[in-house]
C-alpha positions as CSV (number, residue, x, y, z in Angstrom):
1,X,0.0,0.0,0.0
2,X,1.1,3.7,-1.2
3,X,-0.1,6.7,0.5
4,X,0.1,9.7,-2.1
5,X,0.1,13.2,-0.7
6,X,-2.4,15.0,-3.3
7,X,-3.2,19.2,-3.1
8,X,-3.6,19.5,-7.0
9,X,-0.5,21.2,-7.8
10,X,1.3,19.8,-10.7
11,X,4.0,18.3,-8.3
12,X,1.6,16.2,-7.1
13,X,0.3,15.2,-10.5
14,X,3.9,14.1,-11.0
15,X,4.2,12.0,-8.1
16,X,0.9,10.2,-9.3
17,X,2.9,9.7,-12.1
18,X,6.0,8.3,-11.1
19,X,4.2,6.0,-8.4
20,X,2.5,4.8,-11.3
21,X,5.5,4.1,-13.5
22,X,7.5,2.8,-10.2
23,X,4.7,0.6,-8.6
24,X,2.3,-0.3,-11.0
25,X,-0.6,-1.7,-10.4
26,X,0.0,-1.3,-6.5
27,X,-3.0,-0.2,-3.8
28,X,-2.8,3.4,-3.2
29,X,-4.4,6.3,-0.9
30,X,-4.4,9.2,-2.8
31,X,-4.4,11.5,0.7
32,X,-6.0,15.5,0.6
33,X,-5.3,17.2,3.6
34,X,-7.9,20.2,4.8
35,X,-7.6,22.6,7.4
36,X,-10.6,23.9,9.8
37,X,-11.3,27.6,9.3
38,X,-10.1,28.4,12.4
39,X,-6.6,27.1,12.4
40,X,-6.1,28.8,9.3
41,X,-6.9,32.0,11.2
42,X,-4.5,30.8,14.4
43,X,-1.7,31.1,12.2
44,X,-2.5,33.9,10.2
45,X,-1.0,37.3,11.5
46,X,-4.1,38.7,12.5
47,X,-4.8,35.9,14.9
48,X,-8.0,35.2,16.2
49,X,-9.3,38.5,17.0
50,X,-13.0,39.0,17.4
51,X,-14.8,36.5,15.1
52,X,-18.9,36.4,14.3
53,X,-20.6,34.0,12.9
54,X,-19.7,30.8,14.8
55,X,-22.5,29.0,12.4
56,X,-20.6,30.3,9.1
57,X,-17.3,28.8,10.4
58,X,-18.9,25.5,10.3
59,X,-20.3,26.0,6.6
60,X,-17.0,27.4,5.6
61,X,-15.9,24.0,7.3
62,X,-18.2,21.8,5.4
63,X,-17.3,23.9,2.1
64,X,-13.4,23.0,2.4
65,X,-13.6,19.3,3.7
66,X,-15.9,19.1,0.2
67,X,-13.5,20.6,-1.7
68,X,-11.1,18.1,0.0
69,X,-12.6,15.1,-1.3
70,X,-13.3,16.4,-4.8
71,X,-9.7,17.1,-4.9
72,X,-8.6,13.3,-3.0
73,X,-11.4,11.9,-5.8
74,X,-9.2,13.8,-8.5
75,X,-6.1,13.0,-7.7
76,X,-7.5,9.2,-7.2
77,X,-8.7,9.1,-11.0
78,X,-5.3,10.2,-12.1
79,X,-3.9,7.1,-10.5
80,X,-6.3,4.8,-11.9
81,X,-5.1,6.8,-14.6
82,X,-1.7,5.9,-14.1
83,X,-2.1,2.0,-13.3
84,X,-2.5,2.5,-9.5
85,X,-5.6,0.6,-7.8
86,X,-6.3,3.8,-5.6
87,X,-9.0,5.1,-3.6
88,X,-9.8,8.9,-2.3
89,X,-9.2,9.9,1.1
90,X,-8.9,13.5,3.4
91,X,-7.7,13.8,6.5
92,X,-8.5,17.3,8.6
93,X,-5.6,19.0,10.0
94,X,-5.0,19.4,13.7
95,X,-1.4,20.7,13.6
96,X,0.7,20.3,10.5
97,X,-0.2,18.7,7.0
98,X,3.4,16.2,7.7
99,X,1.9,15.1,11.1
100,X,-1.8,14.1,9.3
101,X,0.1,12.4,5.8
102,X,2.1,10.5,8.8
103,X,-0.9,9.7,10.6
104,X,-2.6,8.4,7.3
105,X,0.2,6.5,6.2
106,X,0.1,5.3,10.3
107,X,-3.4,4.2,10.1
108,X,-3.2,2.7,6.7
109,X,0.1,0.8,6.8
110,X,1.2,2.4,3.8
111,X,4.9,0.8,2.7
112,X,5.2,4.4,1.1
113,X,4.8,7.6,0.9
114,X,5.4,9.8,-2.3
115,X,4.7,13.2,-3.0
116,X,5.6,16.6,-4.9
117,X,8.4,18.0,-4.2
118,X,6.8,20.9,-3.6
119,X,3.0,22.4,-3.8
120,X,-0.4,24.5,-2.4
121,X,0.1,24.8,1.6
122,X,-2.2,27.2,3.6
123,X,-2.7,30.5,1.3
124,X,-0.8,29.6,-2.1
125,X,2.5,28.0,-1.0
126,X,4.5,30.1,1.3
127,X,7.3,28.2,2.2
128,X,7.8,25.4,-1.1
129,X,9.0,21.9,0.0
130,X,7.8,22.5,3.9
131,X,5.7,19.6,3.4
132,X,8.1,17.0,1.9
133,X,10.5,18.0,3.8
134,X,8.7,18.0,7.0
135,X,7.4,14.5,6.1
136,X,10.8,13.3,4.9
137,X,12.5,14.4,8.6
138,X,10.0,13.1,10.6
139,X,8.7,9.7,8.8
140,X,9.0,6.0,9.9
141,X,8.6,4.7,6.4
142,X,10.1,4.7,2.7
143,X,8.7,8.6,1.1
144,X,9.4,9.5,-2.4
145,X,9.5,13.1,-3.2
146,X,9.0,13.9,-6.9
147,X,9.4,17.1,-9.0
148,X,7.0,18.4,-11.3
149,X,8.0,17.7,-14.8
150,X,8.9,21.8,-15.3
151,X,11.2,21.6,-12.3
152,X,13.0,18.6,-13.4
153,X,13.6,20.1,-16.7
154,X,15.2,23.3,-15.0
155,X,17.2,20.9,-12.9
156,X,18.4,18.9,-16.0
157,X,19.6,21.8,-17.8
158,X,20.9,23.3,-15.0
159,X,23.6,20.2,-15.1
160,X,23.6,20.7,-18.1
161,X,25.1,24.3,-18.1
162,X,27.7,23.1,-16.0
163,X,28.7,20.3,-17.6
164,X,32.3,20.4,-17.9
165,X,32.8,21.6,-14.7
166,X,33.3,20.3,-10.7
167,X,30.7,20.7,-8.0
168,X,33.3,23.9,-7.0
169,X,32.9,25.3,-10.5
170,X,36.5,24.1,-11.5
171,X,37.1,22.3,-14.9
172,X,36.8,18.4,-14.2
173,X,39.7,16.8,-14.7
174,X,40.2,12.7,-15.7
175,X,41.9,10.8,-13.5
């Protein structure tokens, strides 16, 4: 079983992808975390503040753990897309996306865990490769982290400018 972290960016498209090529055919949770209202407004740097409208925070609530699981259903049909025998899941978050993909990957017994290398955390994607990272540092299992297919063409010809020369920048010599 695969757990694959999905938030719609094209990173994650690309993991679906390469879990595909790399474990075809394989069971797979394609994983969309949500975050309640509130924590979103926790971390924001207006804090809490004065809020009204307890009742609207609870529809926003239902609105984005909907739009979770059309997202998780999304990225699931992209597997099937890509040979995986997946299924859609969300998961709310109570303190970091990394703690509720671990927690997933916890409950399911995922052998795995791929995702983007980078993607859509909170409002846009503030810090890029938190996630991955975070999950990489703090995960009890094998995690993949793949690039989108437009960053692993700027890191190809990025070697590719500086081919010809050492890690330092020096010309490489034969040995």
């Amino acid at each position: 079983m695969i757990l694959i972290g999905y938030d719609g960016s094209d990173d994650a498209k690309a993991a679906i992808a390469q879990a595909g090529t790399l474990m075809p055919g394989s069971p797979a949770t394609v994983l969309t975390v949500w975050e309640p209202f509130l924590n979103m407004l926790a971390h924001s740097p207006a804090g809490l503040g004065p809020i009204a409208g307890l009742g609207d925070l609870e529809r926003i609530d239902r609105a984005a753990a909907k739009h979770a699981e059309q997202r998780a259903q999304e990225g699931a049909e992209l597997a099937h897309g890509a040979g995986l025998n997946a299924t859609a899941s969300t998961s709310e978050q109570h303190s970091t996306i990394a703690r509720a993909i671990l927690d997933e990957a916890e409950r399911i017994a995922a052998d795995a865990i791929v995702l983007g290398s980078r993607g859509l955390t909170g409002i846009g994607s503030l810090l890029l490769g938190s996630v991955s990272h975070a999950t990489v540092q703090h995960a009890d299992r094998a995690v993949i982290v793949v690039p989108s297919s437009s960053v692993a063409a700027r890191r190809r010809g990025g070697r590719h400018d500086h081919a010809g020369t050492s890690p330092a920048g020096g010309p490489v010599s034969a040995a």
